[in-house]
C-alpha positions as CSV (number, residue, x, y, z in Angstrom):
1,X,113.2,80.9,-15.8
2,X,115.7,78.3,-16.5
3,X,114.4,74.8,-17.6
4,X,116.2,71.6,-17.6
5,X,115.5,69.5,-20.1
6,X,113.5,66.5,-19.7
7,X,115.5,62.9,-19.1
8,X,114.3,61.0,-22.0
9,X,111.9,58.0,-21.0
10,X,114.7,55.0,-21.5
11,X,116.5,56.9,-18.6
12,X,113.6,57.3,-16.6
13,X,112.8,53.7,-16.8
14,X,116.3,52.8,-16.0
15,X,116.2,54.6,-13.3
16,X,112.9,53.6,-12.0
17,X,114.1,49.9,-12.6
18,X,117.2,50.4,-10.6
19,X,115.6,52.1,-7.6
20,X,112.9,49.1,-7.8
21,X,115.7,46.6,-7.5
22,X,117.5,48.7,-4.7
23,X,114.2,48.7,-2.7
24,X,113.9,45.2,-3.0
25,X,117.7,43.9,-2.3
26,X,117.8,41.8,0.6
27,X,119.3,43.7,3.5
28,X,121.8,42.1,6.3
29,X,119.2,42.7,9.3
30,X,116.6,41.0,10.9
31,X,113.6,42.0,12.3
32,X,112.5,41.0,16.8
33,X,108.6,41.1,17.6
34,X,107.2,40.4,21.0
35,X,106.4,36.7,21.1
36,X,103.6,35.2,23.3
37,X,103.7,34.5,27.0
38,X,103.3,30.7,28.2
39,X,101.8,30.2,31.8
40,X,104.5,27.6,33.3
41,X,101.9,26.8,35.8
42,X,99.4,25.7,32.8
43,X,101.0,22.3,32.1
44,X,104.1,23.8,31.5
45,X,106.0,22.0,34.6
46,X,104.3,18.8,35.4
47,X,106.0,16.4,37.7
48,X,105.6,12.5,38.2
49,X,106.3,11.0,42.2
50,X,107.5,14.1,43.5
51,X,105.5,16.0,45.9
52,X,104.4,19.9,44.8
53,X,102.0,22.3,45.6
54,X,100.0,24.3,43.9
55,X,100.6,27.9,43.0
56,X,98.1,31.0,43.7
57,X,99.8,33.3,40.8
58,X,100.7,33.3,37.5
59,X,104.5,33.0,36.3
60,X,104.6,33.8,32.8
61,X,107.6,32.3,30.0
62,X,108.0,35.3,27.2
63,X,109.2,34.5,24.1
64,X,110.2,36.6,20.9
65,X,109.7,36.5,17.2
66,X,112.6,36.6,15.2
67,X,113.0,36.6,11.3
68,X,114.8,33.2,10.2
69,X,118.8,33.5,9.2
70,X,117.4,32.9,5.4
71,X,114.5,35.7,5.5
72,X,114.4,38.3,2.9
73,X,114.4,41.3,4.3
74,X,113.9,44.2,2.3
75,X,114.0,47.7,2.5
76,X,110.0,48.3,3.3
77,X,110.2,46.2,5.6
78,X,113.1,47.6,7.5
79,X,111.1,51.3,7.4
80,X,108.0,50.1,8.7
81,X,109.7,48.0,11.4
82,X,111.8,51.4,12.8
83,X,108.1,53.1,12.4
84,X,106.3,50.6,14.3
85,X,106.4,50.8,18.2
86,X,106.6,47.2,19.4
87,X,109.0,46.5,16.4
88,X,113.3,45.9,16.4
89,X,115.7,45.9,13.6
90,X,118.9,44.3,14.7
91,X,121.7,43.6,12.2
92,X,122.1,39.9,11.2
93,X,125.6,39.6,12.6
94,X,124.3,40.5,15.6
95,X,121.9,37.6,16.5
96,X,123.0,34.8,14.0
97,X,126.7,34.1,13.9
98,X,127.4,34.1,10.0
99,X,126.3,31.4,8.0
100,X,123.8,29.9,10.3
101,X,121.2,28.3,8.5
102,X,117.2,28.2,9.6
103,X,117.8,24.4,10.6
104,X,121.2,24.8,12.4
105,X,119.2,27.5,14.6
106,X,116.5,25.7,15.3
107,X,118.5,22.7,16.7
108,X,120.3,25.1,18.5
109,X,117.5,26.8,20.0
110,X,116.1,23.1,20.9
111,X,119.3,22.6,23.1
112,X,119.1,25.8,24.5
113,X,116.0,24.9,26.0
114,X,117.0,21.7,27.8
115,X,119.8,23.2,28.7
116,X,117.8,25.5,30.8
117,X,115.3,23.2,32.2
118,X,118.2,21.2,33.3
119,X,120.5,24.3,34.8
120,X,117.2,25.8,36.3
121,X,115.9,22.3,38.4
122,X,119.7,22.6,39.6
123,X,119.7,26.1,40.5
124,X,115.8,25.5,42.3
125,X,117.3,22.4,44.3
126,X,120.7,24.0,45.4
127,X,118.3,27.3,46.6
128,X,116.6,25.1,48.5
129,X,119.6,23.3,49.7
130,X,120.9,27.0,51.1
131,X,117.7,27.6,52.8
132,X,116.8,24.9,55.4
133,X,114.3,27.1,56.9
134,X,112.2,27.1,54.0
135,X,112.6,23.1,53.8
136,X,111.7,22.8,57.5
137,X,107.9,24.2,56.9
138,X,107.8,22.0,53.6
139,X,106.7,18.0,53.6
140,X,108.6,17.8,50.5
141,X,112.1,17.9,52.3
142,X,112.6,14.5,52.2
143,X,112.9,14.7,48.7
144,X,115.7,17.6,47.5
145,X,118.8,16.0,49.3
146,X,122.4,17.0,47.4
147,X,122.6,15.8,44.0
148,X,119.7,13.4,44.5
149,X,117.0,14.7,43.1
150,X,115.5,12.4,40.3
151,X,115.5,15.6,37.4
152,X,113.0,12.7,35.7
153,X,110.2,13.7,37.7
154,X,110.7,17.1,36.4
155,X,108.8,17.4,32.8
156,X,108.8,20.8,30.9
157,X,106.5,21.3,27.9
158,X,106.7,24.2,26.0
159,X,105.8,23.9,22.3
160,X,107.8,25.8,19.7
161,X,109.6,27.8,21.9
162,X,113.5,27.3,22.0
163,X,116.5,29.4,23.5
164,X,117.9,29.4,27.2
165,X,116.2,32.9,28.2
166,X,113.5,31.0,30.2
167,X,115.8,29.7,32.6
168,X,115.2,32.0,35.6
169,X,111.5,32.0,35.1
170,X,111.5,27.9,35.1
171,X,113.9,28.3,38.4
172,X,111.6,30.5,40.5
173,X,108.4,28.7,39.3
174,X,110.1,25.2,40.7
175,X,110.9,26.5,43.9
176,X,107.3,27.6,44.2
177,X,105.6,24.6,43.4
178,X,108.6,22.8,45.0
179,X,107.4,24.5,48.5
180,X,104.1,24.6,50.8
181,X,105.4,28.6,50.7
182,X,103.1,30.8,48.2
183,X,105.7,33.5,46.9
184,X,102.7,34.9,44.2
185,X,99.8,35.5,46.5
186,X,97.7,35.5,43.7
187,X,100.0,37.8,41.6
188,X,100.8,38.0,37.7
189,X,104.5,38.2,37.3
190,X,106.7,37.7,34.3
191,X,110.3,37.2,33.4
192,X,113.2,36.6,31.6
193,X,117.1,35.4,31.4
194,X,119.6,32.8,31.6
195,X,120.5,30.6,34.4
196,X,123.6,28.9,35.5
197,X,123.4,25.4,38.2
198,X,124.3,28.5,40.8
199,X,121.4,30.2,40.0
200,X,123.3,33.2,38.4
201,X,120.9,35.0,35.8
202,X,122.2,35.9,32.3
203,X,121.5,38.7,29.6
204,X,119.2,38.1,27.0
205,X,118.3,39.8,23.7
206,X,115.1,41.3,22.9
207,X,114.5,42.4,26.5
208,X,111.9,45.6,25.8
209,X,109.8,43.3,23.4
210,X,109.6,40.4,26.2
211,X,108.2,43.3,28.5
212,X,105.7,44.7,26.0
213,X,104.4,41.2,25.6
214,X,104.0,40.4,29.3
215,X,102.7,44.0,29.7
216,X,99.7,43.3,26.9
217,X,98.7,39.7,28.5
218,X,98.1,41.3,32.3
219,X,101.7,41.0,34.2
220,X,102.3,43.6,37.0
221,X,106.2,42.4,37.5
222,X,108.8,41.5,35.5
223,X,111.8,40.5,36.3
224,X,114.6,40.8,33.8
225,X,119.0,40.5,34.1
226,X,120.6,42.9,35.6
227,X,123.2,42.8,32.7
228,X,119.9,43.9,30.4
229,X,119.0,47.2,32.6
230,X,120.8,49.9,30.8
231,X,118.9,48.8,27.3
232,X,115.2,48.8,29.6
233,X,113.6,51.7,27.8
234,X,109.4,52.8,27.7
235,X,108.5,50.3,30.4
236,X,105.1,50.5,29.9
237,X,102.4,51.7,32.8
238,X,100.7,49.3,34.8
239,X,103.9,46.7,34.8
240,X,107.3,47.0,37.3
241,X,110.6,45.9,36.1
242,X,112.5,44.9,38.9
243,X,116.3,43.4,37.6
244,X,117.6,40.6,39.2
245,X,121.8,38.8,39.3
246,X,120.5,36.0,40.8
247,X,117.6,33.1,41.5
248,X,117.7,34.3,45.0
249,X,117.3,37.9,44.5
250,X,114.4,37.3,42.6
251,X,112.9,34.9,45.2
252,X,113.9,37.2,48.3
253,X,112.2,39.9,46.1
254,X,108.9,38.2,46.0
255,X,108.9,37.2,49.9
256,X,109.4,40.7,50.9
257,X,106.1,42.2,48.8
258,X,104.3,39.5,49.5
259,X,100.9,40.0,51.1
């Protein structure tokens, strides 16, 4: 039996020193958990003068966690994240344009948010505009005429949370409480996506995480972008994703399985 001769011990330890360093490089990706869910209804929305109703249901703002633009990831890391179930790797590029810093996304994420709570009161009102019949049963009509409603008696509140992904969650949860109508009937729904002032919904990222998360905390529904549906994977039991283009889709969606 052939035997190769031992490596002496100053090339072992090289060795073992240079795979030590490779293991802890920092790698170009970053790492998406599920976030936590934020009931909108749960001094989310408040308002100030303006007539609303209260809601039956449950609307549920997800968020995600995602590493900072500066993190260290390391190689570890990386292996238990593709291990783990409710875990994404995602390379940098891919969510932070190069050279953002941990501040410069954080402001951004702050716009983002506004940005949504202003598009989604927008997109509520001009529903509402398009549907007189629903204003006709309402005592708030007198209120949502074009262009004049006061978008400072709208307050949104949501901690920590940044980006414009809540947009079409803020937009149906307005023109419930916006209306004597009860769209939830007592139900547990979640959701996700952008909005523009035409109510148009938007992809987001970390769609599967978002549904996880809404999954854990109770939700039955979900709605998520239609733009999003072919990266929907392991929906979990107990929770149906229904994908939505629009504000009114998801709206008409919720009056026809209603009680």
């Amino acid at each position: 039996m052939l035997r190769l001769p031992r490596l002496p011990r100053l090339v072992n330890a090289t060795l073992g020193i240079f795979f030590l360093l490779a293991t802890l490089a920092p790698l170009p990706f970053a790492i998406v958990l599920p976030g936590e869910a934020q009931n909108i209804f749960k001094g989310v929305i408040t308002f100030k003068d303006l007539a609303n109703y209260p809601a039956t249901g449950r609307i549920d703002l997800m968020s995600i966690r995602v590493t900072n633009p500066g993190t260290w990831i390391v190689g570890p890391e990386i292996v238990y994240s593709w291990i783990s179930g409710d875990h994404a790797v995602y390379p940098k590029s891919a969510i932070y344009p190069p050279g953002t810093t941990t501040e410069e996304e954080s402001k951004q994420a702050k716009e983002d948010m506004v940005k949504s709570q202003d598009k989604a009161i927008v997109a509520a009102v001009n529903y509402l505009q398009s549907n007189p019949q629903i204003m006709a049963s309402t005592r708030s009509q007198g209120v949502l005429r074009a262009n004049q409603l006061d978008t400072e008696k709208i307050k949104f509140k949501v901690g920590k949370t940044g980006g414009p992904s809540g947009g079409l969650v803020f937009g149906i949860g307005l023109v419930e409480l916006l209306t004597e109508r009860d769209l939830l009937q007592g139900r547990h729904i979640a959701g996700t996506g952008t909005i523009t002032e035409r109510g148009v919904v938007g992809s987001i990222g970390g769609i599967n995480e978002k549904i996880t998360s809404a999954h854990k905390v109770g939700a039955t529904l979900f709605f998520a972008p239609v733009d999003n549906a072919q990266e929907i994977s392991n929906v979990p039991d107990g929770i149906k994703v229904v994908t939505v283009a629009t504000l009114a889709q998801a709206i008409n969606y919720l009056e026809r399985t209603s009680r």
